[in-house]
N, C-alpha and C positions, 0 to 999 in steps of 0.2 A: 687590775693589772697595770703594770708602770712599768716602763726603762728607766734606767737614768744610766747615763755616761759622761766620761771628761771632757774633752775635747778644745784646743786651743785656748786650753785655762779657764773652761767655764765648768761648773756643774749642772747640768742639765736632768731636768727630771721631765718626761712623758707620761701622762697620763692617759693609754691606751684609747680607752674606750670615749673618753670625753673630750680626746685630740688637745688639750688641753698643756702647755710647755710653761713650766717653772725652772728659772734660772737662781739656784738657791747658793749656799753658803757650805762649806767642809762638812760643817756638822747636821743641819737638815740632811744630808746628802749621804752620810755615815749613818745616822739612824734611820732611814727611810725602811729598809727592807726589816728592820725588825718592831718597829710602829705596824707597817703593814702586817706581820704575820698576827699580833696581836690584833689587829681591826678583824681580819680574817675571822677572829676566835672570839668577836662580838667586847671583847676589851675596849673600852674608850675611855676609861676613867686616867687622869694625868699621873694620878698617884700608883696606880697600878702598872701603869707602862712604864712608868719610872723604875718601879723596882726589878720590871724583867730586859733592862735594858743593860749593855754592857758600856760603860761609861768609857766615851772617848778621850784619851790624854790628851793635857792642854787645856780642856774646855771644864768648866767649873759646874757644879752641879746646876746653878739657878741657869746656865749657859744649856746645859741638857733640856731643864724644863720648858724656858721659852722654845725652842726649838721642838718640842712635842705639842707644846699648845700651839705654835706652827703650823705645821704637822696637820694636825687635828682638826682646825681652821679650816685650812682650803678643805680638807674631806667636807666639813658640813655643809661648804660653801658650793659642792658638788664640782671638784677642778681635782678632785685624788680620792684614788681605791674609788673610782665610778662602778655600775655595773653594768653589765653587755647591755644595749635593748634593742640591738639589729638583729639578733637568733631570731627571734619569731617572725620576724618583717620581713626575711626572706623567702619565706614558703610564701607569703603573699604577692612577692615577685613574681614566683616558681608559676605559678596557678593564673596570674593575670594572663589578657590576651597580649600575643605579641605583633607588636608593630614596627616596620621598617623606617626606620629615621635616616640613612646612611649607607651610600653605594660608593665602592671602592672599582670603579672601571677602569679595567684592562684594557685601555685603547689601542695599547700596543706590544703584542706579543713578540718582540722584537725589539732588538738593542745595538747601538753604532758603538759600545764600548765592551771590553772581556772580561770585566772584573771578576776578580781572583776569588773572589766570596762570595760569589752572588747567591741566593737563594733561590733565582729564579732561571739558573742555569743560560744565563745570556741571552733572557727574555723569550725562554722554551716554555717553562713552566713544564718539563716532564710531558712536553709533546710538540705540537708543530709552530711554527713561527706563522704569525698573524694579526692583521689590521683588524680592529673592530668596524664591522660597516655603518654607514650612518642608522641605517632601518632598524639592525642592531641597539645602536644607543639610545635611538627614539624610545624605542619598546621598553631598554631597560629603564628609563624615565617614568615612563608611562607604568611600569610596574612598580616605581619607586612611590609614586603619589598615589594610586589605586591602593599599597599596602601600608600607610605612613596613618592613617585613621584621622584623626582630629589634629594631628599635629600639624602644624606650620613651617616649621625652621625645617628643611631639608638639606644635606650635606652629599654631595659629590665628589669623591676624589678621582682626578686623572692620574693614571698609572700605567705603568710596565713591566717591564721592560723601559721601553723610553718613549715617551706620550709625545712628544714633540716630531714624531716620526710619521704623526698620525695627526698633523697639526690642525689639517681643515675640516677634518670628523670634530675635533674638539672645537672649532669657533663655531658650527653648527648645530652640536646636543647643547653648547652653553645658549646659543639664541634660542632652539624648540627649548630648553629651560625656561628659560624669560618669558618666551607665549604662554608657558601654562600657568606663573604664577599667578594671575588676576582671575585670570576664569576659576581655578582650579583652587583658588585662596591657598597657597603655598608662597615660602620663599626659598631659593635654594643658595647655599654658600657651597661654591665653587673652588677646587684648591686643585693644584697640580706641583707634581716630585718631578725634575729635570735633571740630567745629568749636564747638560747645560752647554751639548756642542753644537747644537743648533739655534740657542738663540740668538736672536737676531732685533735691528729696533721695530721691525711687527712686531715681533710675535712679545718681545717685553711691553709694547703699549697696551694689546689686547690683557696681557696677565696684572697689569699694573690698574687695566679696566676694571677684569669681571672676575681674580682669581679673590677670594678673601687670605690666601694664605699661598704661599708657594715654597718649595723645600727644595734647596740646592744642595748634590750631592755635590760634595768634597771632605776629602780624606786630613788634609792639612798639609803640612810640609810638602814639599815639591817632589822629594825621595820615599816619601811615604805612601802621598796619593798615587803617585806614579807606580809604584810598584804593583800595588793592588787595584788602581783602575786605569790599566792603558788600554788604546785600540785594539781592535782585533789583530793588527800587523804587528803588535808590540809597541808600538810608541808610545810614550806618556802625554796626559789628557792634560796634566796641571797648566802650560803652559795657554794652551788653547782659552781653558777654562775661564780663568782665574778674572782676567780682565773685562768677562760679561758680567760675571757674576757682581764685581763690583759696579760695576756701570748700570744694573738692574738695582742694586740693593737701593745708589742711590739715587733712582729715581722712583723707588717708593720709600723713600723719607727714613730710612731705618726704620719700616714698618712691616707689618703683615709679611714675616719672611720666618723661617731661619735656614743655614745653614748645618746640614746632615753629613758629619763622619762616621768612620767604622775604625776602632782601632782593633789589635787584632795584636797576637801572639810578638810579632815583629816590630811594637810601637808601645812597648808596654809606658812609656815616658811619656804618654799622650796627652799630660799640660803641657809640655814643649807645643803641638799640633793648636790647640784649644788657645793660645797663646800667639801660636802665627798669625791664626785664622782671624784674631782679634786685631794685632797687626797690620794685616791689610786691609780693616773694617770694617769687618764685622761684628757686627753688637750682638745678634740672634744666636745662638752657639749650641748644636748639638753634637757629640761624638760619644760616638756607644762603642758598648763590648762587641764584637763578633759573635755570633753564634753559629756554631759551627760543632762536627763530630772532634773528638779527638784526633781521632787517625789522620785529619790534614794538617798539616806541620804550620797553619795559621792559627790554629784554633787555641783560645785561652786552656790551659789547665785548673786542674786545684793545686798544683804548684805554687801556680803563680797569684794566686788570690792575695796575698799577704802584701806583695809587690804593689796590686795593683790597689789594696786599702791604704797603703801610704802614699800613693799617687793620687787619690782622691783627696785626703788630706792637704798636697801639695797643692794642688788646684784649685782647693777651696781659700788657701792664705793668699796664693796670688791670684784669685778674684776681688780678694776682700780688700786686698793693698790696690787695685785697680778702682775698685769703687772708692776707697778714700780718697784718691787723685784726683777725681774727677774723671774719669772712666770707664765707668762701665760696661759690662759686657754679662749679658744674661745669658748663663748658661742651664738648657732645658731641664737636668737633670738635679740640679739644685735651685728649682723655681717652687716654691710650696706656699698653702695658703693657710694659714696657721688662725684663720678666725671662721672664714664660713668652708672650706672646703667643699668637696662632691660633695654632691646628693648623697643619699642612703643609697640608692641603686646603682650609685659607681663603687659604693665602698665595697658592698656587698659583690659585685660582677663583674668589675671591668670596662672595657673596652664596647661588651655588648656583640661581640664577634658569634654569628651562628644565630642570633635572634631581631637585637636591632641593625647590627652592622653586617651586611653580606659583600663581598663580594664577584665577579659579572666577567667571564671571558669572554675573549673578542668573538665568539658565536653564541653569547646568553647563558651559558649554565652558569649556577649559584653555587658557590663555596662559602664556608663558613666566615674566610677572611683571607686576605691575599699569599698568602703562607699556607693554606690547604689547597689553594688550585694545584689542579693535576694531581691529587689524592684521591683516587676513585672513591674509595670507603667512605669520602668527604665530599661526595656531588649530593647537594640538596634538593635538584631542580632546573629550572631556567626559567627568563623573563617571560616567555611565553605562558607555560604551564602553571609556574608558581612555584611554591614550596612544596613538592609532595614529599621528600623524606622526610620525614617529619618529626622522626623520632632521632635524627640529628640534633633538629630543632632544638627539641626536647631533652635530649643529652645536654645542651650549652647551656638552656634557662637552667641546669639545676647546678653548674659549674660557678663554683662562691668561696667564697675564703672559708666557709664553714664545712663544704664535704671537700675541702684540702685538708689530707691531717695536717700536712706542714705548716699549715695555716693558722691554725686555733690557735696557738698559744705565742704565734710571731708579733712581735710591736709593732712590725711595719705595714699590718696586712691589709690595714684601711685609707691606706695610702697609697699600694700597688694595686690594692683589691684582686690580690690570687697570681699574678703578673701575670705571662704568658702562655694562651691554652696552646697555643701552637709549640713555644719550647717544649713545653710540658709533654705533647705528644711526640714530640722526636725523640727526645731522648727519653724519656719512661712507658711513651704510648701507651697515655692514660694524660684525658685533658685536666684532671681533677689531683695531677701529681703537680711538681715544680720542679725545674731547671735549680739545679743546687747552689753552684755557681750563683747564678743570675740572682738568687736571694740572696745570698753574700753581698753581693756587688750593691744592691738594692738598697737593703739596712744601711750601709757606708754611708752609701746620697746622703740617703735621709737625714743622717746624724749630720752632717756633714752642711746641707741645706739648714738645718734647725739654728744649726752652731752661727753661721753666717746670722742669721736674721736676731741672734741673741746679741752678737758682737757690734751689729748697725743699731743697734737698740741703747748702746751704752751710751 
């Protein structure tokens, strides 16, 4: 299976299954799909594919051949028309035992901002407002390494609503952290999402300490952010914001950071934002699609897809003129790794939401991931008890690019690996379905990411 696309004057060719990217010439690129249909048909002989080939104007016949024994080349060389060999590897995922690597705690049920999008209903989650207790976070620790097996590396994310709200529960789970790694032969990486109106130079010293990663909500533009994240009284955050945020980035070195947008129905021009953000910066750059029902008047359409695939295009040229200056700015969505990528078990799964990664309300019950809290149908458990629904469990180990139908036959799907079981379940309620959208938007990156690293390659 292969893509190939044009893109900012390149020809690009994808080689699916072996992740494998050729930047080739008019003609490889014109014969490709009918060399393939013959390989398909056990065809490999030069002279044979010759004759069922329909001869491109312009290019001379010896110009055809070279460019089949091309062609032909990289297949033996195993970089085209690869064949799947992750089908069978995933039932062996399905089947292994599962262990907790990764806890997404809810420290605070509870937000000092109203954002217009929030998923989490301004830190309700589809119920009451609330701190995580310390006993609480202990326990869920204590259940993170009791169910992590032989592993080491353990990963905690502070979250909310707005975790900084909950600031001295979080200097104390990260110290009981620290106590158990020796005894307990663990390490844990520490990370926290900030809306960023409380920080202050504590609490950036402590995160500049012991966070390995910290994620700064901002929207971009100042009419932007402001719109979609003011205070509860209306006012807009950007102002407040903007000047810690910089004052944090650089006091960890342009490092261990990025910064987290949301564009949305009303910003479809979102390299202008991506572009600010750099501006005042920021090197770390993430800004996403919204997800959202239709029925709110922020929410992207299929309308507007087409809009927003030539905006991606846009942003991609002015990264690439930004990296030729002397400028850089890495943006999360076109960061790819084009020699060793995930593991088999990210190609295949994901995220790991529901088996290795759960998330932890501020009173201990287990959700699949921070986007099913407050989904009854989706309580797993809690730190106390453990996992006893188990056949949620078990619904998410079998959730894979392979029982997606949308999946099987997509070029990007070892790359998103299935993308999101939680879109998936809002809008089709089926975690084994896809956000439609959100693959559109997906594919673009990718191509989009390839194209760059073909263009820095010249």
């Amino acid at each position: 299976m292969i893509h190939r696309y044009c893109n900012h004057g390149f020809y690009i060719v994808l080689d699916v299954n072996s992740g494998s990217v050729h930047v080739v010439d008019r003609l490889v690129y014109e014969l490709l799909p009918a060399v393939e249909e013959a390989v398909l048909k056990n065809v490999t002989e030069v002279s044979e594919i010759m004759r069922r080939l329909r001869p491109i104007e312009g290019f001379s016949e010896e110009d055809h051949r070279e460019a089949v024994e091309e062609i032909l080349a990289l297949k033996d060389a195993g970089m085209l028309f690869t064949e799947d060999i992750y089908q069978d590897q995933v039932f062996d995922f399905q089947n292994r035992q599962s262990v907790v690597k990764a806890l997404c705690l809810h420290i605070a049920h509870d937000c000092n901002l109203a954002c217009g999008y929030c998923f989490a209903e301004e830190g309700e989650y589809h119920g009451r407002r609330a701190l995580m207790s310390l006993e609480t976070g202990k326990r869920a620790l204590d259940f993170l390494v009791e169910h992590s097996g032989s592993r080491v590396n353990l990963e905690v994310d502070f979250f909310g609503g707005e975790p900084l709200m909950n600031f001295e529960v979080v200097k104390e789970l990260v110290a009981y952290g620290r106590s158990l790694e020796e005894p307990r032969h663990k390490k844990f990486r520490f990370t926290l999402t900030t809306n960023g109106v409380l920080l202050n130079d504590e609490i950036a010293e402590f995160l500049n300490r012991e966070m390995s990663n910290v994620v700064l909500s901002l929207d971009g533009r100042q009419e932007v952010n402001d719109r979609m994240r003011p205070f509860r009284g209306g006012q807009g955050s950007y102002e407040r914001i903007v000047p810690k945020f910089q004052k944090l980035v650089k006091s960890r070195g342009q490092k261990d950071y990025y910064v987290r947008g949301t564009f949305t129905r009303h910003n479809l021009d979102f390299t202008k934002d991506v572009l600010h953000l750099a501006d005042l910066g920021f090197e770390q750059i993430s800004v996403e699609p919204v997800v959202a029902p239709k029925t709110e008047a922020y929410a992207i359409r299929e309308e507007d897809v087409p809009q927003i695939l030539e905006e991606y295009d846009k942003l991609a040229d002015a990264l690439l003129e930004r990296k030729k200056a002397g400028k850089p700015v890495h943006f999360f969505h076109f960061m790819i790794d084009l020699e060793g990528g995930p593991c088999v078990t990210k190609r295949l799964s994901g995220c790991g939401s529901g088996t290795e990664y759960l998330a932890v309300t501020p009173w201990g019950d287990l959700y699949p991931c921070h986007q099913f809290v407050g989904q009854e149908r989706f309580l797993m458990g809690n730190v106390y008890d453990g996992v006893v629904n188990t056949r949620i469990r078990d619904e998410f180990k079998r959730c894979n690019v392979y029982a997606k139908e949308k999946c099987r036959d997509c070029f990007a799907k070892f790359y998103c690996s299935g993308g999101c079981a939680a879109n998936a379940w809002n809008f089709h309620g089926d975690i084994n379905d896809a956000w439609d959208i959100g693959c559109e938007l997906q594919r673009k990156r990718i191509e989009c990411a390839i194209m760059i690293k073909a263009a820095l390659a010249e």
